[in-house]
N, C-alpha and C positions, 0 to 999 in steps of 0.2 A: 534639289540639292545642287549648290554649285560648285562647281570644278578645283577644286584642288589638289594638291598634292596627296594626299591620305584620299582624296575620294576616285581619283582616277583608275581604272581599270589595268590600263596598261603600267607597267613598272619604269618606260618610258617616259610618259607624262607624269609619273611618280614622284618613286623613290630613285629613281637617277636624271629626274627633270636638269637638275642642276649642270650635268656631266654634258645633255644632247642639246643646251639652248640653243646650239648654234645653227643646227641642223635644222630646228624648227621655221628660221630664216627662208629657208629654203624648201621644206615641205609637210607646211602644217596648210590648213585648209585657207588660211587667211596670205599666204606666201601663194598659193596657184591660182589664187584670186587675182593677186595683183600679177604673176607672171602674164594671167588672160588678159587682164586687161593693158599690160604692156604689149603682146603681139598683137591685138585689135588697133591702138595707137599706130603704132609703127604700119602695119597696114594700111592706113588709111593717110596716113605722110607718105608710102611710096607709092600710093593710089594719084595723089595729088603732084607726085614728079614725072606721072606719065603726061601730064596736061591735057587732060580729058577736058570735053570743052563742058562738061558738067562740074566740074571740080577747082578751085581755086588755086592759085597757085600761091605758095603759104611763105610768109615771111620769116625769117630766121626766130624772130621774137615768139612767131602763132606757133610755129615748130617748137619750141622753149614749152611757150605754156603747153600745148599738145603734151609732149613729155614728162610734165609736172604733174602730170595724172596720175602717174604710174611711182615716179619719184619720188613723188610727197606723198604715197598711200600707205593711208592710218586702218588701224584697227575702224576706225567709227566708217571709213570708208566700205569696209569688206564686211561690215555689221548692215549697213545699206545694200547693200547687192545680197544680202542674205535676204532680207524683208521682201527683197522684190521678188526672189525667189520665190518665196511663199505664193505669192501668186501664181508665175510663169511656170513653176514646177520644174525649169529646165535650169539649171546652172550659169550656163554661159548665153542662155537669153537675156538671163539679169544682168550681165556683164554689159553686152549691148545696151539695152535699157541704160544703166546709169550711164555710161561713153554719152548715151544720147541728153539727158537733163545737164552733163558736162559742156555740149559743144554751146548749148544755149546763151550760159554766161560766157562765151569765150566768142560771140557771135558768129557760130556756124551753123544755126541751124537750120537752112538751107541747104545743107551736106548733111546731115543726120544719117540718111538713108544708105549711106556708100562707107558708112561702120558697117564691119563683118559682110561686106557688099561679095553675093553668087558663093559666099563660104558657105560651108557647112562643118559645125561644133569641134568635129575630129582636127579640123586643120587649126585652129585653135590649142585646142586637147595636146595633140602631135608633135607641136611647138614648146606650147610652153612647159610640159614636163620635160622635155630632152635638154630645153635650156637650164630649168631648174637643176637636173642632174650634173648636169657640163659645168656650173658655176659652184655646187654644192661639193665636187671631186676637184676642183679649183682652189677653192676659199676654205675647204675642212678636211676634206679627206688626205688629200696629198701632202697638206704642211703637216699633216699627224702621223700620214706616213714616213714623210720622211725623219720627224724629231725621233720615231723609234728607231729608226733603221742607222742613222746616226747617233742613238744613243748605244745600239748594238755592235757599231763600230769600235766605239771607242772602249768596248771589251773585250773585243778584238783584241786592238792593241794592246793594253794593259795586262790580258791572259795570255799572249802569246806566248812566255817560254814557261807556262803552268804545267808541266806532263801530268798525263792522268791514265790512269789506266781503262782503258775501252772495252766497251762488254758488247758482245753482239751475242742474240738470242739469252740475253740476262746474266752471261757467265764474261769470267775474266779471255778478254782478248788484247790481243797485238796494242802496245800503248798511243797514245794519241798526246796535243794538245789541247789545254780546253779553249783558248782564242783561236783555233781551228775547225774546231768543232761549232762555234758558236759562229763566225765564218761563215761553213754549211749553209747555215739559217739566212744570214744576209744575202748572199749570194743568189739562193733559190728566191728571197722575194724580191729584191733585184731584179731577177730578169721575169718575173711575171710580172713588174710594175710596167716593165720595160713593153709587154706586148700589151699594157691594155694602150699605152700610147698611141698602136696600129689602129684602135675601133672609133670608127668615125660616131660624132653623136647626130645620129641622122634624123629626120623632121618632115613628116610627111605636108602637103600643101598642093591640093590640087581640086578643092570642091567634092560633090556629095558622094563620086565615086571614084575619081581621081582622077578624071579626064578633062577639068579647066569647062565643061558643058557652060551650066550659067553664065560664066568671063566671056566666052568665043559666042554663045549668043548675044550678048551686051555687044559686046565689041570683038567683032571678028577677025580686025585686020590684027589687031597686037597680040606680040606673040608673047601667049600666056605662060606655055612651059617655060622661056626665057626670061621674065619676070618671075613666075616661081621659084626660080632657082637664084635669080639675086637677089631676091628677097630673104629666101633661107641661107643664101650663105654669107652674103656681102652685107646684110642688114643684123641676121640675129648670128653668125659666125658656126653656125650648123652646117648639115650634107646633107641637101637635097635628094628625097629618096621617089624615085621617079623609075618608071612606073609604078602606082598601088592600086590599093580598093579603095576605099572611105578611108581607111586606118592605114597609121605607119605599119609596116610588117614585124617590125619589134625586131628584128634578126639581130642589128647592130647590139642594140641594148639588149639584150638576152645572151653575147658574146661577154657584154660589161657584165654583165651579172657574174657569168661564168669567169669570168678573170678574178673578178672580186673575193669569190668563194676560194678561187684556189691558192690567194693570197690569205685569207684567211685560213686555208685547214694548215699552212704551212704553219701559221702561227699555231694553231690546238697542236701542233706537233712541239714546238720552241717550249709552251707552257706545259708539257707534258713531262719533255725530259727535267725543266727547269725544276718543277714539280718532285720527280724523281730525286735530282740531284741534292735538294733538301732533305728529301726522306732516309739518303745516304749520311747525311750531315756533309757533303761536302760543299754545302752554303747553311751559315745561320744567318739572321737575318734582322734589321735593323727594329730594337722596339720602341715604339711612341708609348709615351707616358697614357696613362688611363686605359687604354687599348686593352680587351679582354679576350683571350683566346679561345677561353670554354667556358663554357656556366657553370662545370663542375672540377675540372682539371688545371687550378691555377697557371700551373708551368708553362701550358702549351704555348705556341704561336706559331701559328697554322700557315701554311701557304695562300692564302684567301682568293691574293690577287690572281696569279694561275687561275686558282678555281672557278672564279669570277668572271675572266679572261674566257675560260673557255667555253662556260656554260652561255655568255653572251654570243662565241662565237658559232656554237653548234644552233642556236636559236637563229641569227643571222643568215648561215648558212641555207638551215632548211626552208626560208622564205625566198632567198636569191636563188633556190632550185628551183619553188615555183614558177617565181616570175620567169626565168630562162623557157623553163617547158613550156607554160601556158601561152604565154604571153602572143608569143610568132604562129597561135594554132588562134584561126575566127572563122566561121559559119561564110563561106560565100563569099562577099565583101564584106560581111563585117556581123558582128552581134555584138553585145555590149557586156560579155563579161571581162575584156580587158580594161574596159573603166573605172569598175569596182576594184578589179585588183591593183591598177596603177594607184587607186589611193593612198594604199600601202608600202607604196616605195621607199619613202623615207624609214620604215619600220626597222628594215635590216641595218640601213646606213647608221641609224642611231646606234643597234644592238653593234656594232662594227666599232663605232667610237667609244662607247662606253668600255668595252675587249681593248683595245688597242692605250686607252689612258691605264686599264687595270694591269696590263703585261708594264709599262711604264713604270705604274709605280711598281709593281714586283721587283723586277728589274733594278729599279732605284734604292729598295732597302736588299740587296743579297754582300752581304758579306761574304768573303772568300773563305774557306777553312783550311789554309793551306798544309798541315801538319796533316790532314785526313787525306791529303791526296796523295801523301809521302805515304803514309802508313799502308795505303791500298796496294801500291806499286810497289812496297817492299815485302809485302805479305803477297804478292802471288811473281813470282822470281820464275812458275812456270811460262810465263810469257815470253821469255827469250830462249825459248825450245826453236820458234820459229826463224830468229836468226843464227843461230847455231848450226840448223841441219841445211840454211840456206850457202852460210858460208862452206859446209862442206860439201853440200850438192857441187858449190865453185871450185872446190879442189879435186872432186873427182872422189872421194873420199866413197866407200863402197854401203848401200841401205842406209844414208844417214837420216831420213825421215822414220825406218823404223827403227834404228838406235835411241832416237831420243822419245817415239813414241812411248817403247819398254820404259821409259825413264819417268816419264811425265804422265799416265796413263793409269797410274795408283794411286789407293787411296793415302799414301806417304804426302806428309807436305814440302812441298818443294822448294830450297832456299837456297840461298847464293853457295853457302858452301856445298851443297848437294849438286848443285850445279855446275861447282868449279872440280868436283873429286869427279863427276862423271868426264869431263873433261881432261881429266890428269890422265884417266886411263885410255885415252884417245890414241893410235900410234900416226899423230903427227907430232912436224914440227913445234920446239918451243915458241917461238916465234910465231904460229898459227897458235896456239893453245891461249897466249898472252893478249892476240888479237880480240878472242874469244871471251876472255875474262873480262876485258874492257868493257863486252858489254851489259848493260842492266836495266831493267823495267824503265827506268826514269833518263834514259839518252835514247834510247829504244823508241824513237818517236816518227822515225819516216823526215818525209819534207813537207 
């Protein structure tokens, strides 16, 4: 059966293929194909600038082509390193292998042997996922990041002077705004964006156990850890992760993981209230012609996107918690089930971007209700108990928290004039009592 849309397994390569194309750039099996076979290239160019009297020294042009390997690589390319596979059984031998049938027509085959030369797969492996990640939160995740967080701004601004009335633990409390509130939400993912800035994407590179062995036997005088490390950071723009075993120690990227997630539960938090706030009516919501809300319920139209939003994020989530725990725990120097599970990297990132378009469009059709937010803040007038007994705690005025307690505390409903007659009987100043009346649910808002 061949692969398509309706036949795929995952809902990734699916039904929201359309939504993660971009991701797939970056981490489908034919993307870590050519990542390998870019850091073998580039390896073997800065093999050739230490002027080993084995190795040529390569002209800007051989350099050109060299990198046309990796720049020009097709699908039919990565379908060939597949086949070879079938043979070698080994992934990134096949990779070698083809670099080597490449150097032929490009007249190096006299150098063949010093592709992937004293490496070992890992240093390979180590590289080219952290670059893939590095370029994939570069070129997708952050311009997505930010179009939300900038679309959230600017509801900011437009809700700014919306009062709303604030419920903590599900009941009417102390009033708020809702471009405050929404705010909240920027803010917090703000400064989590702000620390994954701190996590280096670091790349392990040092042969079969990470001591450079094979390089310093080859050639003993050059100093290997100092080409390691310009190689990692001057050549592919990584952080040399120096000492290891065979395998990067994952520390770095299991930090990203965890940054990632906790930018995400921020959002199941945004899509929850927003969620909420519909179910209050104090957002309706934009309808597209054709668009069906229920098989059976004409009327409805359902929050989706939220839903959508969230269910992609909590699946996301709980993959970026494996990777984090698993990942930095390996048998000795190394056993191979980080390999298997690095396969899956791109898994979350997809289920991330599909969340982050779905709160988008949410987002993008909410209508404001604003007569629903008036009617909330005029129906509970008990909310300014708390500046009332505040201004009289300020005058000195004697029990004013349990005056107004007795007041607000039944099941009577509590309205402006109940509020202003408990205030008449107050033995203060006119002038304090006047102060008092001024205020109500919807000025009642803090700073």
């Amino acid at each position: 059966m061949s692969l398509n849309q309706l036949s795929a397994i995952s809902p990734i390569d699916g039904r929201y293929r359309s939504k993660v194309e971009s991701i797939a750039n970056f981490f489908s099996e034919e993307a870590l194909i050519r990542y390998r076979v870019m850091v073998e290239i580039e390896y073997f160019i800065a093999l050739c600038e230490l002027e080993l009297p084995q190795l040529p020294k390569l002209s800007q042009d051989k350099v050109n082509s060299l990198r046309n390997i990796f720049k020009n690589f097709s699908l039919e390319d990565a379908l060939a390193i597949k086949e070879i596979e079938k043979t070698t059984n080994h992934d990134v031998k096949a990779v070698e292998y083809f670099i080597k049938d490449k150097f032929d027509a490009l007249g190096l085959e006299k150098h063949k042997e010093f592709i992937h030369f004293a490496l070992t797969s890992q240093d390979i492996n180590n590289t080219a996922i952290p670059f893939s990640i590095k370029e994939a939160m570069n070129e997708v995740y952050v311009p997505l990041f930010m179009e939300l967080t900038a679309f959230l701004k600017t509801l900011v601004k437009n809700w700014d002077d919306i009062p709303m009335l604030a419920r903590t633990h599900g009941q009417p409390a102390s009033p708020t705004r809702l471009g405050k509130e929404i705010n909240v939400f920027v803010v917090r993912l703000e400064e989590q964006f702000n620390l994954l800035n701190d996590i280096p994407s670091a790349a392990k590179f040092g042969g079969a156990t990470g001591n450079y062995n094979a390089h310093k036997v080859a050639y003993p005088r050059i100093d290997w850890r100092n080409f390691g490390q310009k190689f990692i950071q001057d050549k592919l723009g990584l952080s040399h992760s120096f000492p290891t075993t065979q395998i990067e120690h994952y520390d770095h990227m299991a930090a990203l993981f965890d940054g990632l997630k906790r930018i995400n539960t921020i959002l199941i938090d945004l899509n929850r209230d927003l969620w909420t706030y519909i179910s209050m009516d104090y957002f309706k919501q934009k309808i597209k012609e054709g668009e069906v809300g229920s098989s059976a319920m004409p009327h409805k139209v359902n929050p989706i996107d939220f839903e959508n939003s969230e269910g992609n994020l909590g699946i996301a989530n709980a993959i970026f918690e494996h990777l984090s725990s698993k990942l930095p725990i390996s048998r000795m120097q190394r056993d191979l089930t980080d390999s298997t599970v690095l396969r899956n990297v791109g898994v979350p990132f997809a289920h991330t971007v599909i969340a982050f378009k779905a709160t988008l469009k949410g987002l993008n059709k909410l209508l404001l209700n604003k007569p629903k937010f008036e009617k909330d803040l005029e129906d509970n007038w008990a909310v300014v108990a708390e500046a009332v007994q505040t201004i009289l705690r300020r005058e000195g005025y004697p029990n004013p928290y349990e005056a107004l307690k007795g007041l607000t505390r039944t099941n009577d409903r509590i309205t402006k004039e109940s509020i202003a007659e408990f205030i008449d009987q107050l033995e203060i100043s006119e002038e304090l009592k006047k102060e008092l009346k001024n205020i109500s649910p919807s000025n009642y808002t803090g700073i």
